[in-house]
N, C-alpha and C positions, 0 to 999 in steps of 0.2 A: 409490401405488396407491389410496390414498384417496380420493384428490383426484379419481382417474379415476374411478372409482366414484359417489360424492356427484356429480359432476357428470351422469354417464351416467343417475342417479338422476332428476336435479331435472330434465332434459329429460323422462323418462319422465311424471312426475309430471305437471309443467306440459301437456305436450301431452294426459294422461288429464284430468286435471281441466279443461284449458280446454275440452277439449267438449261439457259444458255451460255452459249461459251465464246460468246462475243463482249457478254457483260461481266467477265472476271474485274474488271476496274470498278463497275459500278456496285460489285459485290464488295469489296473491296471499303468501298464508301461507305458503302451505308455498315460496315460489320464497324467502323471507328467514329461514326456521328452515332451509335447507338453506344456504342463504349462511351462514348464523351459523356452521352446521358447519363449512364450508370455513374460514371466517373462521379458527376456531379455529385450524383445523390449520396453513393459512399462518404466524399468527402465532408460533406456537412453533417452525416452522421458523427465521421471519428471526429472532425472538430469541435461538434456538441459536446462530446464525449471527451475530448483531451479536455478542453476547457473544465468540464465537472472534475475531473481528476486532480486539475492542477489547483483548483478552489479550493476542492476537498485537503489536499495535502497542506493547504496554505493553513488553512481555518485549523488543521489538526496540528500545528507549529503553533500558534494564535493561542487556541486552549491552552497549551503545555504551558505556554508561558504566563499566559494571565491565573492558569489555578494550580501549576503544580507547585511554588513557591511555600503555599499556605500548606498545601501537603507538606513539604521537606519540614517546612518548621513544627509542623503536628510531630513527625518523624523523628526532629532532634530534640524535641522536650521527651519524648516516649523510648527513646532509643538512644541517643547523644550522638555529642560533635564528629566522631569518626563515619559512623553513617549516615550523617543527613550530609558530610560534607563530601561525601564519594557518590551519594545519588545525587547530589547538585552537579557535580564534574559532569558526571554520565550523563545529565538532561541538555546540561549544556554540547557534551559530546554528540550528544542524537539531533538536538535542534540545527548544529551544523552540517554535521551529516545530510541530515535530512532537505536540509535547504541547497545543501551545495552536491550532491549527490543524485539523490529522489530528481529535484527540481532542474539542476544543472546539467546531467547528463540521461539520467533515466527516460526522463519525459522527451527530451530532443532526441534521443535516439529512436523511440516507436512516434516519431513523428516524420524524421527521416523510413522507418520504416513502412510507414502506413502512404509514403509518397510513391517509394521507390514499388512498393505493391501496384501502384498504378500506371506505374510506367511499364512497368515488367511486363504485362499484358498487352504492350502494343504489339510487342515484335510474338512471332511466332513461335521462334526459340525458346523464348523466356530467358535472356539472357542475363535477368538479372536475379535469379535464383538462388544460386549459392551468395550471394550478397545478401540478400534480406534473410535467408538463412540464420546468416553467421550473424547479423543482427537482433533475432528471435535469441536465438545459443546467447550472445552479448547480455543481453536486457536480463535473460533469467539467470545466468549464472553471479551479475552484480547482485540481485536481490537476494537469491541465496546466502551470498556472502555475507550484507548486511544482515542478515536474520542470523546467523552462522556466529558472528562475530558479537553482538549485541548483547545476541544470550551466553557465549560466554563470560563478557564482561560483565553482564549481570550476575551471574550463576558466581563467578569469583568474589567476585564484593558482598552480595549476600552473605558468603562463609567465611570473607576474614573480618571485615568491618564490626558487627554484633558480636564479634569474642575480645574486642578491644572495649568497647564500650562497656561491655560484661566485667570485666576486669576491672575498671576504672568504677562501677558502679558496687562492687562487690566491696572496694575497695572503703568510698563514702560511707556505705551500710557498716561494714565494721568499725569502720570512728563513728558515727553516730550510735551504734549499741555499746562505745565503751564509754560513752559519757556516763558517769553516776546519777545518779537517780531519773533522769528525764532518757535514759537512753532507750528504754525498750518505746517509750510513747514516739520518741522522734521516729525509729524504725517504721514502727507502726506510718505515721505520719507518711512516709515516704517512699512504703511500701502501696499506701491508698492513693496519692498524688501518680503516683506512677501506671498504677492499671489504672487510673483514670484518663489521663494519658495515651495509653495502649487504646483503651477503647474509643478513643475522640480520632487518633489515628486512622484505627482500621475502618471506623465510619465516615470519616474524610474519603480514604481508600475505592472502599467500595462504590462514592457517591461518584468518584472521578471516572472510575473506572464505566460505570453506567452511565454517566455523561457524556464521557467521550463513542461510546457505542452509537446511546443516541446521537452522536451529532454524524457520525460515519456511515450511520446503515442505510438511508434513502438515496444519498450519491451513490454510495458502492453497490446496491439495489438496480439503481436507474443504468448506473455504468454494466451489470452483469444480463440484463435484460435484452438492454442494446445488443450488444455483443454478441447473446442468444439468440434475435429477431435477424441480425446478422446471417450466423451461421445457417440458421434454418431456411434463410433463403437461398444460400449457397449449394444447401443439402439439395430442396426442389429444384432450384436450375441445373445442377449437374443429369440430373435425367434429362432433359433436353436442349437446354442451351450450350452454348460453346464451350470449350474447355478454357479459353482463356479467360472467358468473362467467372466462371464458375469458378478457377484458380484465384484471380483476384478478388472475389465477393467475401471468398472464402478466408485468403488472408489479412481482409481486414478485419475478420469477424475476430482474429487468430490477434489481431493488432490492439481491439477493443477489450480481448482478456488479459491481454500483457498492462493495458493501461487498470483494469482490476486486478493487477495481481501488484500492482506498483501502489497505489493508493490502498489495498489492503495491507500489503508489509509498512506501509506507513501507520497506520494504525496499531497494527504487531509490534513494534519494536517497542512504540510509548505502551503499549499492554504489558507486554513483557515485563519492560523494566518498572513499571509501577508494581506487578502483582510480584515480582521477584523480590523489591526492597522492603514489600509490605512480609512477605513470610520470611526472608532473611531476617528484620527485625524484631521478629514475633518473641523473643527469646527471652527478653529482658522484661 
């Protein structure tokens, strides 16, 4: 509402003051002590908002590692060694990733962005457009990539790991049915041990997977809101306030999705790879 406001303001202002034309300086004035305002109040929005983003991301590294542990080991009793030790790799692979990635470059870059947005609107030109540009371009073509790559690596190991394990288990069930007399009960035995197994698994599975939702959906909620209340004031000011002020409002709103679309693929990738090790394993 501010933002509407301060903007519906500095059109009023600028258009009273530019008619005179003695006061191009003081127009002048007052058009970047009312930016400065705006400034203000953007700024404390994206930094509300980067800080939930980078919580979220953290807390979603925090999860993986305090419960997905007891997952893999549900995993390797229901599936074995080759798959629970190739989604260990991969969780370790994401939690790096994710930390040195997501955390190290992702988030410092729409934060650099979300500055260079407010500087860009001092000057007339907008001379720093293709810069925050090619920053927006930057920001989503990493995330792609991590989503791009993740699910490969996942989609790969789901279809070789479980046909090694398969092997290996097909192998135990024939020496246990060639024992004489006790063989067909061991079978038995080992074939109930096992979907027991399976099903402690996929219930593990499914509990993490709904854990981790809930622990994601009121920040990425809160962050996609922002971001909205954002943009929609960007929408209303451009009918009458400046185009610079309107450009900028508007790419921070543009800054605030980048930082939802950065803490979502954070969530994606541990979803991914959790529901991909859960049906690759399914087999056994």
């Amino acid at each position: 509402i501010w933002l509407i406001v301060l903007g519906s303001f500095l059109s009023l202002l600028i258009h009273f003051v530019g008619g005179f034309r003695t006061n191009i300086r003081l127009s002048d004035l007052s058009f970047y002590f009312i930016y400065l305002l705006m400034g203000v109040i953007l700024l404390q929005c994206f930094s509300g908002i980067l800080g939930t983003a980078r919580e979220t991301v953290e807390n979603i590294v925090l999860f993986v590692r305090l419960m997905v542990p007891t997952y893999l080991l549900a995993v390797g009793v229901a599936s074995g060694p080759a798959t629970v030790g190739a989604g260990y790799q991969l969780m370790l692979l994401l939690i790096y990733g994710t930390e040195k990635i997501l955390l190290g470059v992702v988030l410092p870059l729409i934060y650099c962005y979300g500055l260079l947005t407010m500087i860009n609107g001092i000057w007339v030109e907008e001379k720093l457009t293709l810069l925050t540009e090619l920053l927006e371009k930057a920001v989503g073509w990493i995330l792609k990539a991590s989503l791009g790559v993740v699910t490969g690596i996942s989609v790969f190991q789901s279809l070789i790991t479980p046909v090694l394990d398969s092997v290996k288990t097909s192998a135990v069930e024939k020496a246990l049915s060639a024992l004489p007399g006790i063989g067909n009960a061991a079978d038995g035995l080992l074939e109930l041990a096992v979907s027991s197994a399976v099903v402690i698994r996929n219930s593990i599975g499914v509990l993490l997977l709904l854990l981790l939702l809930t622990v994601c959906a009121a920040p990425l909620l809160e962050i996609l809101f922002t971001a909205f209340l954002i943009k929609c004031a960007a929408a209303f000011m451009g009918i009458v306030s400046d185009k610079r002020v309107t450009n900028c409002t508007d790419h921070m709103g543009n800054a605030g999705m980048l930082l939802f679309r950065t803490a979502g693929t954070a969530m994606l990738l541990f979803l991914i790879t959790l529901a991909l090790l859960a049906i690759g394993s399914r087999g056994r």
